[in-house]
C-alpha positions, -999 to +999 in steps of 0.1 A: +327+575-007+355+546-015+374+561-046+378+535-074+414+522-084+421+526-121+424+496-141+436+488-179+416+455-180+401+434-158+391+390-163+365+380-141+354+342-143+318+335-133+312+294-120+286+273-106+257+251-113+246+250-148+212+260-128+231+290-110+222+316-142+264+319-151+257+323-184+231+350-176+244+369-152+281+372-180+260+381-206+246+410-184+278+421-175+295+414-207+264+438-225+267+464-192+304+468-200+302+470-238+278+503-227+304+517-208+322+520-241+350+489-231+366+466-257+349+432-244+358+395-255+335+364-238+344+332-233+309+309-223+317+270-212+290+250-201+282+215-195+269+192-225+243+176-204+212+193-205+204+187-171+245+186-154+247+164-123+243+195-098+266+202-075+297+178-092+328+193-112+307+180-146+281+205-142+301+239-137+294+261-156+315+292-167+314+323-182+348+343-187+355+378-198+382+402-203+371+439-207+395+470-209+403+506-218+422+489-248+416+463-279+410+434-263+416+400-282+409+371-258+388+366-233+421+361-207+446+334-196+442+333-160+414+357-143+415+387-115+384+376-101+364+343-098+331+338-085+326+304-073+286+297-068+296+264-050+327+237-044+324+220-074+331+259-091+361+261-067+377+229-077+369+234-114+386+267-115+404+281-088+436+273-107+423+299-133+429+326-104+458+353-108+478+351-072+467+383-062+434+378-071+399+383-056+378+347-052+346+356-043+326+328-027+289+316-018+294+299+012+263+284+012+274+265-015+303+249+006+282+224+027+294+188+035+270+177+005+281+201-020+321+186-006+311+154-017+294+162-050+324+177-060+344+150-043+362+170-018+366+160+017+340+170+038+357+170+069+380+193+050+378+232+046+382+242+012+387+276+025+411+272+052+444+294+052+470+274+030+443+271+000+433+306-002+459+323+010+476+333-021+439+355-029+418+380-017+387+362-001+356+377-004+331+353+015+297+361+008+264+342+023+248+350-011+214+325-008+211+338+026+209+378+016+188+368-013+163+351+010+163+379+036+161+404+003+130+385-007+111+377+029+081+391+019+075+381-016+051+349-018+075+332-041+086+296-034+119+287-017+131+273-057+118+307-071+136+328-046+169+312-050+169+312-083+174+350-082+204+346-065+225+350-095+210+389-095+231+394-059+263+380-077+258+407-107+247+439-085+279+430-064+304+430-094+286+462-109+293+482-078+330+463-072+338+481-113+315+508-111+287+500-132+257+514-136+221+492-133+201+505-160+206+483-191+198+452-165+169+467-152+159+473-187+165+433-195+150+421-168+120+444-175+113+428-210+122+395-197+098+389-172+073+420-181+045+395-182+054+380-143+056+411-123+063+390-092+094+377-108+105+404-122+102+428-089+120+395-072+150+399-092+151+440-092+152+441-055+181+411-053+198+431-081+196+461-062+199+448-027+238+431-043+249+466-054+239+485-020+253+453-002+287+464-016+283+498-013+274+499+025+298+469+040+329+486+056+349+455+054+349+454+016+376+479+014+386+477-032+366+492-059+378+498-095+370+515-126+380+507-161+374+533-187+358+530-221+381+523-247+391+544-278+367+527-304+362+544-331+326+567-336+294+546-347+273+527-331+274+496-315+260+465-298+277+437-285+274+403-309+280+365-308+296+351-334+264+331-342+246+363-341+266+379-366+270+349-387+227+355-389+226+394-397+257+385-425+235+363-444+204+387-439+227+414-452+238+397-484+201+387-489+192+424-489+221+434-507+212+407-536+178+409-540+167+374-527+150+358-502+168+340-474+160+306-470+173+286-438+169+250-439+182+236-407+179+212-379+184+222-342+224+211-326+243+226-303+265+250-311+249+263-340+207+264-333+210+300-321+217+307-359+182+296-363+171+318-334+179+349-345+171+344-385+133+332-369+135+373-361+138+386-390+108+376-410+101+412-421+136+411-445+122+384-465+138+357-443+123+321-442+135+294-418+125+258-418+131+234-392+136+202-408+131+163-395+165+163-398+196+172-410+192+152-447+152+172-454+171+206-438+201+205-464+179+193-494+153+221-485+173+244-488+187+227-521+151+234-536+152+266-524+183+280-544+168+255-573+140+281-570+161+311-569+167+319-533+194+327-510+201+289-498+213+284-462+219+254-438+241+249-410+247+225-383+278+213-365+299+180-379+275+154-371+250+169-394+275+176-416+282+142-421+246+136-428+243+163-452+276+152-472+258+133-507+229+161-510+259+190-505+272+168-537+244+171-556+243+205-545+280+206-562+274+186-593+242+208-597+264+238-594+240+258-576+245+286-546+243+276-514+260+285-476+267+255-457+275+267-421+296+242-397+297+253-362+328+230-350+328+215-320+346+187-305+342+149-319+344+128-333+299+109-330+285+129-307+317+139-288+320+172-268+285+191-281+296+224-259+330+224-259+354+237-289+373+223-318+381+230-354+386+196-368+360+194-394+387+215-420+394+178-440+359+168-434+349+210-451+376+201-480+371+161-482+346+147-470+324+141-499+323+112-522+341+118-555+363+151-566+339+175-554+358+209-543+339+234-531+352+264-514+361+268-477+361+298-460+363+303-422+357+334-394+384+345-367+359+362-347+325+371-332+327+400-353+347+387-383+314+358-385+293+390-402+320+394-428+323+358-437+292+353-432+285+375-461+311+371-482+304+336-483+269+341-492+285+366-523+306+337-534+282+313-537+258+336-553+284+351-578+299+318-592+275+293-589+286+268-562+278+257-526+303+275-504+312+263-461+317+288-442+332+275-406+330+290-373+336+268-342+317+267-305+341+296-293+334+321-316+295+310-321+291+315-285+315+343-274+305+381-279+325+414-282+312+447-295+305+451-328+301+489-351+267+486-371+281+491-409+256+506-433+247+491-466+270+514-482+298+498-467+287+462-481+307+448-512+282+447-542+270+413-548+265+413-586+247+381-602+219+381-627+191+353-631+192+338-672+162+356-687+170+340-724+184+307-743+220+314-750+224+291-781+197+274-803+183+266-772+190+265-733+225+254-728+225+253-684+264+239-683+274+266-712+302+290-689+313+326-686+350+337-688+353+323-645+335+293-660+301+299-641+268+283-654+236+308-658+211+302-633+181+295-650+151+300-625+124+271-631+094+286-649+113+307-669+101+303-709+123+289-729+151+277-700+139+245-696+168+223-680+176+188-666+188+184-632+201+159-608+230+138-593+242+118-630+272+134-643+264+163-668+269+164-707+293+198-713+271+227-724+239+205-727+236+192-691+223+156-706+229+125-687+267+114-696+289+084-696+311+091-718+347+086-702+362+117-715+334+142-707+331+128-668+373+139-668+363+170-692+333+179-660+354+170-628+380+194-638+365+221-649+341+224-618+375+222-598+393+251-624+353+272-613+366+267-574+407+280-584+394+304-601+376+326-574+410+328-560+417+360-578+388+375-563+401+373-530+419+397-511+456+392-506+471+371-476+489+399-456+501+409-419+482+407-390+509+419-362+544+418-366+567+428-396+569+411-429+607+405-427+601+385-393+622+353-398+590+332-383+556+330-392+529+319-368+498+312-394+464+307-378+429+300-390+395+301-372+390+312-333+429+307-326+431+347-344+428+364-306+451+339-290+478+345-318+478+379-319+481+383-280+513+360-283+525+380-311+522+415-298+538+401-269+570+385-286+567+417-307+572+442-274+600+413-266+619+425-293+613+391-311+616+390-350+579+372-355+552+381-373+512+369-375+488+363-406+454+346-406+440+325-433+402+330-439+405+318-473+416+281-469+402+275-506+408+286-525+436+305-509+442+343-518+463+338-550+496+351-537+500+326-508+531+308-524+545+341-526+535+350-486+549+319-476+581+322-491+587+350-472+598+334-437+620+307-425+602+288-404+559+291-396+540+280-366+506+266-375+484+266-342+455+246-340+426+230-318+429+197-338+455+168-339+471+191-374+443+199-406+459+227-416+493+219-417+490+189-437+470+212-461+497+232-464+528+212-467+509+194-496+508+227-512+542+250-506+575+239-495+583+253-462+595+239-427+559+242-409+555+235-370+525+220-354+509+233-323+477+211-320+453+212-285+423+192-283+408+193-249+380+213-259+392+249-252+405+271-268+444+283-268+458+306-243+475+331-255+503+324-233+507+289-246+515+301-277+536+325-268+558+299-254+559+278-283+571+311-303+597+314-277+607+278-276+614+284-315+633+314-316 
């Protein structure tokens, strides 16, 4: 039997048609290695077309990971292996390939059509010596074995080939020595109810593995052992996922019932896919007409006394800018989710960005600050998640929480906590008048309102979008009251600063001379480059700001510390200007907006090109 070379980590880059099962077949191997007890981090990119021109360079579609024996941050900068389902894969992302590296490739795929889809020439080998030479070419006649696999089966030539993806994935689990099981388990719920399909992609599963362990030409096989994660238990999660079970959480945790008032848009609707799960926790979810009845649904809801959610992406965020005012100048709790992705209209629906941080601060009519808090990770989307839900519940105020396409949709393993490990959310509903009679605008010490729950006797209120007598919450004109209002609902927002947790390290050492400060999914990226510069002997340090505001209340303090600080971003440069209207410091743009996200070695780079 071929022993297995040892491996600390290992990219591998699945591509073809958005109708080749890419995303499927990473996802498999992504959950597969997460079981082997590896540190996993995804990276899905797919077309935005819901039916991609097949066969061209527009319809590829990817799925990258990075597993290893070690933390693992990013999903990788250049891959060790790429499977390219067709031409168009080839051209999209051979570049992507470590020299070195194995491309694994479905010749069938390299036809003089599938050439000219992809606009190669046809009379041209995309295979020949001086293009693949620098790799290890695997050529594989993968929609031929999967037809001979499936001879017998009565399924049509489109069913048969559409199982090809299974060959692909039974390949790479016997290339890193994976085991079958938690596949054949999928693939048994899946398609339990179409036993014909399902024993169709078993046997092409199955018939990939033995393929590559019975050819004598294929002569490299590796292992990559689990990493030293801590004990618990785990599963591996989205970032959309998380953000979900983070708002169930601090739903149980409270007391309340979740309500999700949303409208379907790429990349946050899988929010509303896996809340729809979770009826049994008290968890409602309402798919609107659109994004204005979504966000004002759920306005009624925490009106009522509910956990309030709605999400979208910045489109519908746009939409739902006047109600998520009334939602401020109401002053009740609510989560406003924006899954970022690239714009501005309709723009890039699949690909990345994080330029909705003015929109998140701004981009209401009026002074009308609400807070803005934003994940670094998959993981870090639970803890947001839920933290955002705590704020809004615990001071009265809608609160966005941001996430992006590249954390939404990318996965890495995640340790269950258990409720004991959940911050206290600690709110109480006003069961009594608290003067002569009702007062719904008369504040606590952090100058939040009660929240009077309609139906209550005695607490009877007025509500809406006219500005609100002090104390009373009567209709107002009067000049100095509308001043008196504005600010004190923006001193409400400052004040939750000292609630937050301190702005601190992330990698490096606090006397570094340079700062590289990152928000959102640019955290793995960062702290790659870091760690790297770090090793390097480099005197550079990283922190990441989750709290953008309010920020943590000893940020003038943090930033005073360093000389000069790197602010990467995937917009044209939020942040920065956020931050060199607050603190004097020399701050350094790195902005990327192509849709993806940074490579860790392009910030690494820029750290260099600075010191």
């Amino acid at each position: 039997m071929m022993e297995a070379i040892d491996k600390k980590d290992i990219t591998v880059l699945f591509a073809g048609d958005s109708g080749d099962g890419m995303q499927l077949t990473g996802t498999q191997f992504t959950q597969t290695s997460a079981l082997h007890g590896n540190d996993v981090s995804t990276f899905p990119n797919f077309p935005a077309e819901i039916r991609a021109p097949q066969g061209t360079v527009a319809g590829v579609s990817g799925f990258q990971l990075k597993f290893g024996n070690h933390k693992i941050f990013t999903p990788g900068d250049a891959c060790d292996v790429l499977v390219a389902m067709n031409a168009a894969a080839l051209k999209a992302n051979l570049g992507k390939l470590k020299k070195g590296g194995q491309l694994i490739v479905n010749i069938d795929g390299f036809d003089k059509k599938n050439l000219r889809l992809a606009h190669m020439d046809a009379d041209l080998d995309p295979l020949r010596d001086e293009v693949v030479a620098p790799y290890q070419l695997i050529k594989l006649d993968i929609t031929k074995l999967t037809r001979e696999t499936l001879a017998e089966t009565s399924l049509g030539k489109k069913e048969v080939d559409r199982c090809k993806n299974m060959f692909v994935l039974g390949y790479v689990y016997w290339m890193y020595s994976r085991d079958l099981s938690s596949t054949i388990t999928f693939l048994k719920e899946k398609f339990g109810k179409k036993p014909e399909i399902l024993e169709a992609n078993l046997k092409v599963l199955e018939a990939g593995y033995h393929f590559g362990d019975t050819n004598e030409e294929f002569t490299s096989r590796f292992k990559v052992d689990p990493a030293p994660l801590s004990a618990g238990r785990y599963r591996s999660v989205t970032g959309n996922q998380a953000a979900a079970l983070g708002l169930v959480s601090a739903a149980n945790v409270s007391g309340l019932e979740l309500v999700y008032g949303s409208y379907p848009i790429t990349p946050a609707s899988d929010i509303l896919h896996e809340l729809a799960k979770h009826k049994r926790f008290g968890v409602k979810t309402i798919q609107a007409e659109d994004e204005i009845a979504a966000v004002c649904s759920a306005i009624g809801a925490s009106f009522a006394g509910a956990l309030a959610v709605t999400a979208s992406s910045g489109p519908g965020i746009a939409l739902k800018g006047e109600a998520i005012g009334l939602e401020a100048m109401l002053e009740l709790p609510m989560v406003i989710v924006n899954v970022q992705r690239g714009g501005p209209s309709t723009g890039l629906p699949t690909k990345t960005e994080q330029a909705d941080l003015l929109q998140a601060l701004y981009g209401r009519n009026g002074e009308c600050p609400v807070p803005v808090f934003a994940a670094a990770t998959p993981v870090d989307c639970f803890n947001m998640a839920y933290l955002s839900a705590k704020v809004a519940l615990e001071h009265m105020t809608p609160v966005f929480f941001l996430s992006d396409g590249y954390i939404a949709n990318g996965s890495e393993p995640w340790k269950y906590p258990s409720k004991k490990d959940l911050t206290p959310i600690k709110f109480a509903f006003a069961k009594e008048a608290n003067g002569d009679s009702f007062l719904p605008y008369k504040r606590n010490e952090d100058l939040v309102r009660p929240w009077a729950v309609p139906g209550t006797p005695g607490l009877e209120h007025r509500v809406g979008g006219l500005e609100k007598e002090n104390e009373t919450g009567n209709v107002s004109y009067v000049p100095e009251n509308h001043e008196f209002m504005v600010k004190t609902r923006a001193a409400k927002v400052a004040a939750i600063s000292k609630y937050l947790p301190k702005q601190e390290i992330e990698s490096g050492d606090i006397t570094a001379k340079t700062l590289v400060l990152g928000w959102g999914s640019t955290f793995g990226a960062i702290k790659t480059a870091v760690e790297k510069c770090c090793l390097d002997g480099d005197s550079v340090a990283h922190s990441h700001l989750r709290y953008i505001e309010p920020m943590p209340a000893n940020m003038e303090e943090f930033i005073a510390g360093f000389e000069k600080i790197l602010v990467p971003e995937i917009n044209n440069g939020q942040l920065i200007k956020v931050l060199k209207a607050k603190f004097d410091a020399e701050f350094i743009p790195l902005n990327k907006i192509q849709g993806l996200p940074f490579t860790a070695s392009e910030i690494e780079a820029k750290i260099k090109s600075i010191l």
